[in-house]
Structure formats: structure tokens, C-alpha cells
ZAGURO-463874 format. One record per residue: x, y, z of N, C-alpha, C, CB in turn. Coordinates in steps of 0.02 Angstrom, whole numbers, plus 32768, in hexadecimal, padded with zeros to 4 digits. Glycine has a CB too. Layout:
% residues N
XYZXYZXYZXYZ ...
***
This chain:
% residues 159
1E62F2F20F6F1E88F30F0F381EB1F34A0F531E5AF3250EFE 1EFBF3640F3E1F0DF3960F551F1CF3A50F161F38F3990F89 1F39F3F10F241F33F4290EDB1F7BF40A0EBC1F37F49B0EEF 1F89F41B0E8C1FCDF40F0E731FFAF42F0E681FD0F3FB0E4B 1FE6F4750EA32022F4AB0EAE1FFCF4D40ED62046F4D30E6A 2012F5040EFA2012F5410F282011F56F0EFD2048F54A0F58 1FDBF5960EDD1FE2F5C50EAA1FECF60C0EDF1F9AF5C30E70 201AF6390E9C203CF6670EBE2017F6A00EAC2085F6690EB1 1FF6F6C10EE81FDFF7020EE61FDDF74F0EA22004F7110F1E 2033F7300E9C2054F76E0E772051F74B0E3120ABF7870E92 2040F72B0E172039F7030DD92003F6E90DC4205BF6D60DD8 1FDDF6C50E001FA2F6970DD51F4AF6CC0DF41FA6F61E0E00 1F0EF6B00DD91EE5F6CA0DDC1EC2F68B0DF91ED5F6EE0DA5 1EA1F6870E281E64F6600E561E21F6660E591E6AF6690E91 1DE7F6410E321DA6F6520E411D8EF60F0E631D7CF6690DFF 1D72F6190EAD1D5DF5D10EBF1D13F5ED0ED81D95F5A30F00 1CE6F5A90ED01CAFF5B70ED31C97F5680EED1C98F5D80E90 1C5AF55F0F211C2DF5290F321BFDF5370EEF1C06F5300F86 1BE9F4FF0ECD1BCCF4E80E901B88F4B70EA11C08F4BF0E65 1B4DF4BF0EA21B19F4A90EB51B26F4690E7D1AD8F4DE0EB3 1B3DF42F0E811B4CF4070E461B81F3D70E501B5FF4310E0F 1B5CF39B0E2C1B9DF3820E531BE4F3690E071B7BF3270E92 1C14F33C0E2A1C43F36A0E151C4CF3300DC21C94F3780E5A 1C1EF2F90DC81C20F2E10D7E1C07F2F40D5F1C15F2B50D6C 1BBAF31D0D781BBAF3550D3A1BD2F3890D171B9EF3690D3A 1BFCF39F0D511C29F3EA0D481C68F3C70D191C4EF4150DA6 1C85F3810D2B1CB3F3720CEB1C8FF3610CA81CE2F3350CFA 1C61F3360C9A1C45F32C0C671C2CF3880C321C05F2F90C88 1C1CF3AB0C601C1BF3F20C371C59F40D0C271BFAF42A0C5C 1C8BF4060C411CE3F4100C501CF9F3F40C081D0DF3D60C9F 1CDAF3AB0BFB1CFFF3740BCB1CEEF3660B971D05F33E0BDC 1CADF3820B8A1C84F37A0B401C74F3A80B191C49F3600B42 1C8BF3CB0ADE1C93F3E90AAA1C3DF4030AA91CB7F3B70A6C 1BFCF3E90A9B1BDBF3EE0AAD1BC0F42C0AEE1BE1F3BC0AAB 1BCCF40D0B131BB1F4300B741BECF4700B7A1BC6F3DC0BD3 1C1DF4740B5C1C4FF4A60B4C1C34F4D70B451C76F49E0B1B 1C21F4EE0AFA1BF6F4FE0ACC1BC4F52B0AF61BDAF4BE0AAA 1B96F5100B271B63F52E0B5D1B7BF55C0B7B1B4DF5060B90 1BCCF5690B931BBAF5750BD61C02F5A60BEB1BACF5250C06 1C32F5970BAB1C6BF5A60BBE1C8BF5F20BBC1C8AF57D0B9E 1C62F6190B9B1C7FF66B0BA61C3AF6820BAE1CB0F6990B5F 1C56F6B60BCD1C17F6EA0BED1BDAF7020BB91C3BF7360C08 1BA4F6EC0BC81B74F7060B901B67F7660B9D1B1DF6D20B9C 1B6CF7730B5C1B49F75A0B1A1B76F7480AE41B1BF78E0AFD 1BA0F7310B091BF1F72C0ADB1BDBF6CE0ACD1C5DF7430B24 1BEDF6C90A9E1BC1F6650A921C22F6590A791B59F64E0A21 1C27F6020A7B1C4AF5E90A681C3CF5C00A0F1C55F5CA0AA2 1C48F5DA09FE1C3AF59D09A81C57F58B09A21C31F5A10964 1C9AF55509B61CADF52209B11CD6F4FA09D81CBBF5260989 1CE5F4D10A071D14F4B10A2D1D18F4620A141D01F4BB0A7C 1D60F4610A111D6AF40C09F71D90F3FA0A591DC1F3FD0990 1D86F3BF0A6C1DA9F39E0AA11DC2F35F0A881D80F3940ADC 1E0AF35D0A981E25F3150AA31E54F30B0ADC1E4AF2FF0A66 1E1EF2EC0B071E2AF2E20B451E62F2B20B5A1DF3F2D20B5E 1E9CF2D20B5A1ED6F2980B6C1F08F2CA0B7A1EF0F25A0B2B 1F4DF2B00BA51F7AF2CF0BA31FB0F2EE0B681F8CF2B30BC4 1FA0F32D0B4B1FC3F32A0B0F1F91F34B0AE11FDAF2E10AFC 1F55F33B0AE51F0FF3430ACE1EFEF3820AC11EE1F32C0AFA 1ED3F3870A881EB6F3F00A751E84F3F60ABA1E6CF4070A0B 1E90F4270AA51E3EF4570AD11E53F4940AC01E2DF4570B38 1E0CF49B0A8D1E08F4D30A5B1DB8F50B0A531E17F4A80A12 1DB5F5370A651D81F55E0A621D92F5A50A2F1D70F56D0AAF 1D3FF59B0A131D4CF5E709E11CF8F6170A071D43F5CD095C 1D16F6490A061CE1F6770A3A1CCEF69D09F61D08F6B20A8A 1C85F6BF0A1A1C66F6EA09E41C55F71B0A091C2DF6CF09BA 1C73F76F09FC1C36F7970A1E1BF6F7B70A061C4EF7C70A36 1BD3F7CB0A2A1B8BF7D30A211B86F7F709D61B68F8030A62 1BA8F81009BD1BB2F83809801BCCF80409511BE5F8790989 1BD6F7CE095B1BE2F79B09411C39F79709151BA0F7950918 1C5CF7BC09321C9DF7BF09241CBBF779094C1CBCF809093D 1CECF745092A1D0DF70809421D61F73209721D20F6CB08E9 1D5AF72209A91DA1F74809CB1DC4F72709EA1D9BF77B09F9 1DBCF6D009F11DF3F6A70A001DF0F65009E41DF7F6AE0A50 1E0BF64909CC1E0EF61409BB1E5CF5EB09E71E09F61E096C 1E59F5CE0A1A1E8EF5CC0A4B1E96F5770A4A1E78F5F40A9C 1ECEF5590A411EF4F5300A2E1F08F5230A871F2CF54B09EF 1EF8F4E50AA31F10F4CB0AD31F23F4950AEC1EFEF4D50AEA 1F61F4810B031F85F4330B141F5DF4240B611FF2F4370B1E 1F40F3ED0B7B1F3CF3D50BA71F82F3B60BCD1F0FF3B10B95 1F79F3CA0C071FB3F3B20C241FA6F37B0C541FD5F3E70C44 1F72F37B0C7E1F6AF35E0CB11F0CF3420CA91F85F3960CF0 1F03F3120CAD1EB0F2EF0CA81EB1F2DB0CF41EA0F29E0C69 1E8BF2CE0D201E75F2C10D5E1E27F29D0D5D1E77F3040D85 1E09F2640D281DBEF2650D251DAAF27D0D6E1D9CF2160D10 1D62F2BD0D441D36F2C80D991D4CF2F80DBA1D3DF28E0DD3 1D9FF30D0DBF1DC1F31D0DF31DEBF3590DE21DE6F2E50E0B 1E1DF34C0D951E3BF39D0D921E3FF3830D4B1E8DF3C00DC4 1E55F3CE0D421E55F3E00CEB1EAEF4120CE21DF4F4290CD2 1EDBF3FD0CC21EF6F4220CA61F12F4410C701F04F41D0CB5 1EFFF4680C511F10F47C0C061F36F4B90C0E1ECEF48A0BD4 1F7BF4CC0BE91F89F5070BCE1F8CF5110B791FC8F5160BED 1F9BF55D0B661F94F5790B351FDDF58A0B351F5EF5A90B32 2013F56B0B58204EF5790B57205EF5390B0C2075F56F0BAD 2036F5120B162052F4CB0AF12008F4B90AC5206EF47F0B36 2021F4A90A831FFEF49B0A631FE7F4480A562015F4BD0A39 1FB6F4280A331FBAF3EC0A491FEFF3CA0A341F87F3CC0A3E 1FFFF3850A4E203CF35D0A56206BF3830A712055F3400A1C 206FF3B40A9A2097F3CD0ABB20D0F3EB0A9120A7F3A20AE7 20C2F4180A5720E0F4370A3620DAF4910A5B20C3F42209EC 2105F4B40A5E210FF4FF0A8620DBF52C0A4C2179F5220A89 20BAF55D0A752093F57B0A3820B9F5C40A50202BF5740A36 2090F5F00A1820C6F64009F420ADF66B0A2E20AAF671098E 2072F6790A4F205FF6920A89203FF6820ACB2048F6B00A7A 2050F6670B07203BF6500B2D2030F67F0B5C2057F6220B37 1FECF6700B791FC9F68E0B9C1FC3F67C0BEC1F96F68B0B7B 1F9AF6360BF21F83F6100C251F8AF5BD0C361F48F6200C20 1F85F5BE0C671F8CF5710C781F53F58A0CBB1FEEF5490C8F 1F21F5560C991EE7F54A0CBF1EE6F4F30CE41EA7F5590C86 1EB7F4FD0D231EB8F4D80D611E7AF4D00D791EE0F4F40D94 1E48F49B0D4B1E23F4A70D6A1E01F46F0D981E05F4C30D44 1DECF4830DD31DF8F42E0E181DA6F4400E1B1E3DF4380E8C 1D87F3F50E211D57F3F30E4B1D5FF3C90E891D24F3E00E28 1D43F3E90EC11D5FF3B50F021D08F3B00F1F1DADF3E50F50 1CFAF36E0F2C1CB9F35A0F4E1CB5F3900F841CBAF30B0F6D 1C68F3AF0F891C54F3CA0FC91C11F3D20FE01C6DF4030FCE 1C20F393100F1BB2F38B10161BA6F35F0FE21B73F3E30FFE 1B6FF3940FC61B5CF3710F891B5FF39C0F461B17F3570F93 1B83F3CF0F561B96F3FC0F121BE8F3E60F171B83F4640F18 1C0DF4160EEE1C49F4130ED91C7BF4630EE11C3CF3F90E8F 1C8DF45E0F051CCBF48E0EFD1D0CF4A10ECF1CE2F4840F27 1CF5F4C00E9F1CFFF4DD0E6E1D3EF5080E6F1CC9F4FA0E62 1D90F5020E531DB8F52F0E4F1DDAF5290E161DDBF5320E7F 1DD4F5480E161DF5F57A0DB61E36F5A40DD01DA7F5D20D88 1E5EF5950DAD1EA5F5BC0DCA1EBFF5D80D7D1EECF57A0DF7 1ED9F60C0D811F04F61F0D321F43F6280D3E1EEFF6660D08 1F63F5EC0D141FBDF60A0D3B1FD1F6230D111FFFF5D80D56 1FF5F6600D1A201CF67D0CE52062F6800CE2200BF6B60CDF 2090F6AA0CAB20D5F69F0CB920F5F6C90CDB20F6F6980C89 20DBF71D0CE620E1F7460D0E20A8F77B0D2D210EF75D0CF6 20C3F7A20D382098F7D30D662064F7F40D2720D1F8190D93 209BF81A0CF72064F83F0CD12042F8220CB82070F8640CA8 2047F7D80C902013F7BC0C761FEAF7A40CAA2024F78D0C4B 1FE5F7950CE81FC2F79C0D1B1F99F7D90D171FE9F79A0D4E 1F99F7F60D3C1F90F8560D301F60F8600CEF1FEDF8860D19 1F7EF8330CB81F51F8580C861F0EF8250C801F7CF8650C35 1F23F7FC0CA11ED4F7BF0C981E9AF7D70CBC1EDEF7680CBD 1EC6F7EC0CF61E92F80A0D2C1E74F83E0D251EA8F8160D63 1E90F8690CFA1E70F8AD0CE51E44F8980CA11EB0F8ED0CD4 1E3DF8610C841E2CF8580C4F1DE1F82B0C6E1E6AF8350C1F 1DBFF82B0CC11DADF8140CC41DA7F7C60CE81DADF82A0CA5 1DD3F7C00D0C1DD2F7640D111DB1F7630D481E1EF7300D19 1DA1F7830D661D70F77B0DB11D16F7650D801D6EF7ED0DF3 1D19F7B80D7B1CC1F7AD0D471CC5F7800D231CA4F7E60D0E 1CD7F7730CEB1CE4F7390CB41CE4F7000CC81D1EF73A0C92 1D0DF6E30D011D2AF6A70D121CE0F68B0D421D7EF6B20D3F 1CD0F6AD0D6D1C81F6B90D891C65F6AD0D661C65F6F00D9B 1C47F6E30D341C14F6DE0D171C00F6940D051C1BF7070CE6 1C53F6870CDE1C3EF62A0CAB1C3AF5FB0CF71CA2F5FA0C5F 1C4EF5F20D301C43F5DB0D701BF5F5D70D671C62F60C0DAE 1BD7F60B0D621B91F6180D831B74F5F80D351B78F67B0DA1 1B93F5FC0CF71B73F5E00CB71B66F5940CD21BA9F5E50C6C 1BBEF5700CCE1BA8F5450CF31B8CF5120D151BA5F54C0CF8 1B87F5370D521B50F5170D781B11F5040D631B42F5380DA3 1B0DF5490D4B1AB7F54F0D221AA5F5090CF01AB4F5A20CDE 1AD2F51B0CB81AD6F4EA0C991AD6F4940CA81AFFF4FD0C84 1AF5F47E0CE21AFDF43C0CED1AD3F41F0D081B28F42F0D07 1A99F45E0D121A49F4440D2B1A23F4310CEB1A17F4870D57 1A2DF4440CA61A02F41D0C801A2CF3E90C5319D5F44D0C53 1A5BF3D50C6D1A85F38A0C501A66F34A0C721AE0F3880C67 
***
């Protein structure tokens, strides 16, 4: 598999990680509304609700809760790119059926590539410029993006 771009330093954000796991489990948690739900923002922050429709064009939708139990995103996302097993692409630039949405944030990348017998794990965030770059990273995307990495993993041991 190769990536489907050279992400640029000055724009996008990179978390790659070896994943004790292999990589049909890491998509099956990736692809089911369900295994979502487990694993996908940093605890003690929980998700209560994600719908998936896995196709090009397709939602992918999560609503987060924090520990105080305040709801702080409910995020609307077009799939761009399906890869079974292999890559994931969704932005929040495009809403589903590929309609433009009012604030766009990210276009996420996420590849699993065979290694051994775990999976090599990369998560990329592309953005449209620097500051919204800049502000993801200060908002966290190293810890955060980790953390759910290390959720995860964890997680795809009791599927």
C-alpha cells in the first residue's frame, strides 16, 4: 500500500504508531458504530453516539461527552476514500453526499500497513493552513491522537 500523498510538515499533523493487533481488527473497530463508541476520544471524555455509512460519499458522525457530562461535538463527516483493511478517508470539509459544510476543520488519513504480526498504525490530519494546523496541535493532537491509539489497541483485544 502507499500513502495517498506526502503530507506537508507545515499543514498536516502525523501520529504513527506499531499496534500490537492486527490490522482487521483495527478496521472492524475503525468501521462499526458500535467498537467506535469504546475507544474513540480520550477517556474520561465517552462518545454517545456515532452513526457510520461506510461508502464513498457516506456519514461518519460522532457526538462526545465530557466527564461533566456537557455534549461538545456532534461532527458531520463525508468519507472520501474506503481501502477495506487498509485506509480510511473522511473529511469534515464535506458533508455526506459530498455536499461543502459551514466549517471545516480536517481531513483525516487513517492507513493500516501489515507489520509482523501487529499493524502499523498512521493517522495524519490534513488541514487547510498553518494556523488551523497550529491550533490543532496546541489543542492537543499529539496526547489525544495517542491516547485513542493506545484506547485502541487496548480495546481490539476484547473484540
Amino acid at each position: 500500500m502507499s500513502y495517498p500523498f506526502k503530507p506537508n510538515p507545515k499543514l498536516d499533523l502525523t501520529l504513527e504508531r506499531f499496534l500490537d493487533a492486527p490490522r482487521e481488527l483495527l478496521w472492524r473497530a475503525w468501521t462499526k458504530p458500535e467498537h467506535v463508541k469504546q475507544w474513540f476520544t480520550p477517556k474520561p471524555w465517552i462518545i454517545t453516539d456515532c452513526e457510520i455509512d461506510l461508502r464513498p460519499g457516506g456519514l461518519f458522525r460522532t457526538r462526545m461527552q465530557s466527564p461533566d457530562g456537557k455534549e461538545v461535538s456532534d461532527r458531520h463527516c463525508c468519507y472520501l476514500e474506503i481501502v477495506p483493511h487498509e485506509r480510511l478517508v473522511w473529511t469534515d470539509a464535506l458533508l455526506p453526499g459530498y455536499r461543502p459544510s459551514g466549517e471545516p476543520f480536517i481531513t483525516a488519513v487513517i492507513a493500516l500497513m501489515l507489520e509482523g504480526k501487529g499493524t502499523r498504525y498512521t493517522a495524519t490530519a490534513i488541514h487547510r493552513d498553518e494556523a488551523t494546523r497550529n491550533k490543532h496541535e496546541e489543542m492537543g493532537f499529539f496526547d489525544g491522537w495517542g491516547t485513542v491509539a493506545d484506547q485502541l489497541a487496548q480495546y481490539v483485544k476484547t473484540i
